[in-house]
N, C-alpha and C positions, 0 to 999 in steps of 0.2 A: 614561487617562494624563493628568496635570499638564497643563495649557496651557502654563506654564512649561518642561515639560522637550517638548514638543514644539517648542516654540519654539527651543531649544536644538539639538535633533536636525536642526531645517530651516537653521537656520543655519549649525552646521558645514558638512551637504551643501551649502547654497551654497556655503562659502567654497572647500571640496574642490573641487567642479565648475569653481569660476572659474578656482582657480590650476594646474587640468588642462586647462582649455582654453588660461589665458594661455601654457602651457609650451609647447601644441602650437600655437597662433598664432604666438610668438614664433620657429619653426622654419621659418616658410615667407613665403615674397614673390610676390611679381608684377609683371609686365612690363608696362609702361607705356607707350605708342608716342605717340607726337607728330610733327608732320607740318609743314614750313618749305617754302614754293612762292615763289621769290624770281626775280626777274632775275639776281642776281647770282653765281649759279651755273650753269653749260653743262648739268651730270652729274646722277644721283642719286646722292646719298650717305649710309650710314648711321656712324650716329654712338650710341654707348654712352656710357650717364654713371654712374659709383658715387657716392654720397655715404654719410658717417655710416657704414660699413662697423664699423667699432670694432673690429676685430680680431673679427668674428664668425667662424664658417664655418658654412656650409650645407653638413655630407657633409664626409667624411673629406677633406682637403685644401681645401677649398671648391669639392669635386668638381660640385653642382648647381648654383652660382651661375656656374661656368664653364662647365658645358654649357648655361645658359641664355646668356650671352656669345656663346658658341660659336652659337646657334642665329640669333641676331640679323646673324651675317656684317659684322660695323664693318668700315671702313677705319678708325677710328680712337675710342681708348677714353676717355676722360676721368674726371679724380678730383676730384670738387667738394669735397673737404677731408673731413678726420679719417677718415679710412683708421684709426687707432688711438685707443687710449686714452691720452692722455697719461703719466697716472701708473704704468703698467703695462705694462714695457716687453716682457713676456710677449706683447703684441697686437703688440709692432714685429715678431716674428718672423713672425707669422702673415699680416701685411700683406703683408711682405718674400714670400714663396712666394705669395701670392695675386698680388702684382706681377709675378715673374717668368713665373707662366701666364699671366695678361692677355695680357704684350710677344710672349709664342707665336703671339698671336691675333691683335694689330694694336697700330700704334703707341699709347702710351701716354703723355699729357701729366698732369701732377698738380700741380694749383691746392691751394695750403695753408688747413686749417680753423684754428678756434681750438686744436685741442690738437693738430695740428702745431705751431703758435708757442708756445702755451702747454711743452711738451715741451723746445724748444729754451732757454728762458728758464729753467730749472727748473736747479736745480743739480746736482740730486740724478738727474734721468736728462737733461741736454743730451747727458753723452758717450757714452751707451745711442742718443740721437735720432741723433745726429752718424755714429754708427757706421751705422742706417739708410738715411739720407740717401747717405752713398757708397755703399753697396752696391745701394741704388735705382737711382742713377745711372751706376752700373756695368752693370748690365741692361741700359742703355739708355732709361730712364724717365727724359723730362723732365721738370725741377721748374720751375716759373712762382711765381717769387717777387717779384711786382709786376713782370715781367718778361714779354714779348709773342714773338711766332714768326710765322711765317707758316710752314704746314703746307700741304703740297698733295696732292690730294685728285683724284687721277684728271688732267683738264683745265683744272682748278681753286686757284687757290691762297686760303685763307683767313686770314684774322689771327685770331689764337687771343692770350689776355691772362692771367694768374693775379694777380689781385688778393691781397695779403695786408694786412688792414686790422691795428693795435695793437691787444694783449690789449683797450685801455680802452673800445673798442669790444663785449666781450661781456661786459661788469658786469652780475650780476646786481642787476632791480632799480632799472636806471637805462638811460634810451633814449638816448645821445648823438646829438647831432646830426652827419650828415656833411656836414662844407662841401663846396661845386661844385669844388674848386681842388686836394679831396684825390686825388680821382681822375686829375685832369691831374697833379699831383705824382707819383704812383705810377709812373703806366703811359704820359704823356706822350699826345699826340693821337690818336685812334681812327685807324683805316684806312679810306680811301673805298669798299674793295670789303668784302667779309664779313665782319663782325667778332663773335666770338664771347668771352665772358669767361665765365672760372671765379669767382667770387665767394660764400664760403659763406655770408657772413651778407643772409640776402633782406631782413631790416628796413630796408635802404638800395635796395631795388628801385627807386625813383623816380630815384636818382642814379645808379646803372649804366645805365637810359633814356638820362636826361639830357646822361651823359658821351658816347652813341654805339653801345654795342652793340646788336648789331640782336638779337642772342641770351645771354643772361644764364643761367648755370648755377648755384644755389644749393643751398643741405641746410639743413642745423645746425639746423630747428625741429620735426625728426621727427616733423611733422603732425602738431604739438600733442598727441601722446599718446593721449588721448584725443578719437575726431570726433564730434559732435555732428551727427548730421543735420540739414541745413537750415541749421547755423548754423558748423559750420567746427570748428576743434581749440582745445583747451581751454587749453594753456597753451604759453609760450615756454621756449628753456632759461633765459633773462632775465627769468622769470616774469610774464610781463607777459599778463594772461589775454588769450584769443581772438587771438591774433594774425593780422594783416589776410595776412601773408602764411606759409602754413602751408606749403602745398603748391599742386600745379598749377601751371596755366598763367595767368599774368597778361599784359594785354595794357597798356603804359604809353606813352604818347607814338608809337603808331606800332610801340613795339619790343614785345620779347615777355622774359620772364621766367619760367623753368624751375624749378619748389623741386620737390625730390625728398622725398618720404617718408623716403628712407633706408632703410641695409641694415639695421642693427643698431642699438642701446642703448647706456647707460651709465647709473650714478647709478642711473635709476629706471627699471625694465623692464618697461614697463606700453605696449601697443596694443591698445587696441579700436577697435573699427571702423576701423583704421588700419594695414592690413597696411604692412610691408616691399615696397619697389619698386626695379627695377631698368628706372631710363629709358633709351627708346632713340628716339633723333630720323632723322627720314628728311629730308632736306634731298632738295628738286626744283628744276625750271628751267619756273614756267609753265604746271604742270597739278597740278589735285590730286588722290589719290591716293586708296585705299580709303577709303570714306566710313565705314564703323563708327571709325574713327581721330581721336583727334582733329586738328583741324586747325589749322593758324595759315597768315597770309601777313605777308611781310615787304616792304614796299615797295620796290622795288628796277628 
């Protein structure tokens, strides 16, 4: 046989092979646990966080991403932004019934991504978004629109914040800078006891530090796509290769910062090495906790 046409015949097979396995990667995630040992909590308490969901579902209803919810026992759920796809107001629906099983499970706060705001600014579906949004809040699902809460939690009561930064902030292409004065503008002075923020874009992780939260929840860089052993995810949705904060746990001033992987995609439906995750944080009082976990401590 040809060198040529063998060469031909292994190529296909790769490409076959790849976009068989990317179908069957792209179908599945994993739970991710992280661990917060602080003073400033009495209780344990577990805590769930979605990012990037995009209107996916895992199983008819997003039956396995609820029984993995379900399995984790939250007092309380958390949406680090784009629950949907902007342009595609077919994902509002499917967010909408993934919300209302959540709020079955435990209270339910939701911090806005880019293509929440992006959605609302849009003309062509704000009144598809807008229709969303009340029926969200009809559930009973808080929306945190640069607006704060204090949520209590067993013995406990925490300051919870939804940061929502301007579209001009996710330009592709282009890193803006965040001044120290935007966050005091937003969301006004942190809390002295717990303070926890929903913020999806982590490219500003240094300023959510800065501003005071001890615990910082982000998404929107869907672990760069593609991970890179050794050296991290390949690209930003702002195209900005390698970026410093993809995923994981970063530790910044003392505080801690949370990026999720993400449920789901858009645009371009490409994870390797970079499964789908659905984080879950155990906040304690003063002892830590299963050591295969990872751990953080929060000065307090």
């Amino acid at each position: 046989m040809n060198g040529w046409i063998r060469a031909g015949i292994f190529g296909v097979g790769a490409a076959l092979s790849y976009c068989v396995w990317q179908n069957w990667e792209l179908k599945r995630f994993g739970v991710t646990n992280y661990e917060a040992v602080t003073g400033k909590v009495k209780e344990e308490h577990r805590i769930v966080v979605l990012a990037d969901l995009h209107g996916f579902s895992y199983g008819k209803g997003n039956c396995r991403l609820l029984a993995a919810v379900r399995r984790q026992r939250p007092e309380l759920i958390l949406i680090a932004g784009d629950l949907i796809v902007s342009k595609s107001p077919q994902t509002y629906g499917r967010a909408l019934e993934t919300l209302k099983a959540l709020k079955k499970i435990a209270p339910v706060y939701y911090g806005l991504g880019n293509h929440e705001s992006r959605a609302a600014s849009r003309p062509a579906v704000s009144g598809f978004f807008e229709e969303y949004r009340q029926a969200a809040e009809k559930l009973g699902v808080v929306i945190l629109q640069n607006q704060s809460a204090d949520v209590r939690l067993g013995q406990d009561v925490v300051s919870l914040s939804g940061l929502e930064l301007p579209l001009s902030y996710y330009e592709r292409g282009r890193m803006k800078s965040l001044e120290p004065g935007v966050l005091a503008d937003c969301l006004g002075k942190p809390s002295r006891g717990l303070t926890l923020l929903l913020a999806h874009n982590p490219a500003y992780s240094g300023e959510y530090a800065a501003w005071g939260a001890d615990i910082t929840f982000c998404g929107h860089n869907h672990g760069g796509l593609v991970r890179i052993p050794g050296i991290g995810g390949l690209i930003s949705p702002q195209l900005r290769p390698f970026p410093r904060y993809g995923e994981g746990m970063h530790e910044i001033r003392g505080k801690r910062v949370i990026i999720s992987r993400g449920l789901g995609t858009h645009t371009f439906h490409v994870r390797i090495f970079n499964r789908a995750e659905l984080v879950c944080l155990t906040l304690a009082h003063g002892r830590r906790l299963e050591a295969d976990k990872k751990y953080l401590k929060i000065n307090g």
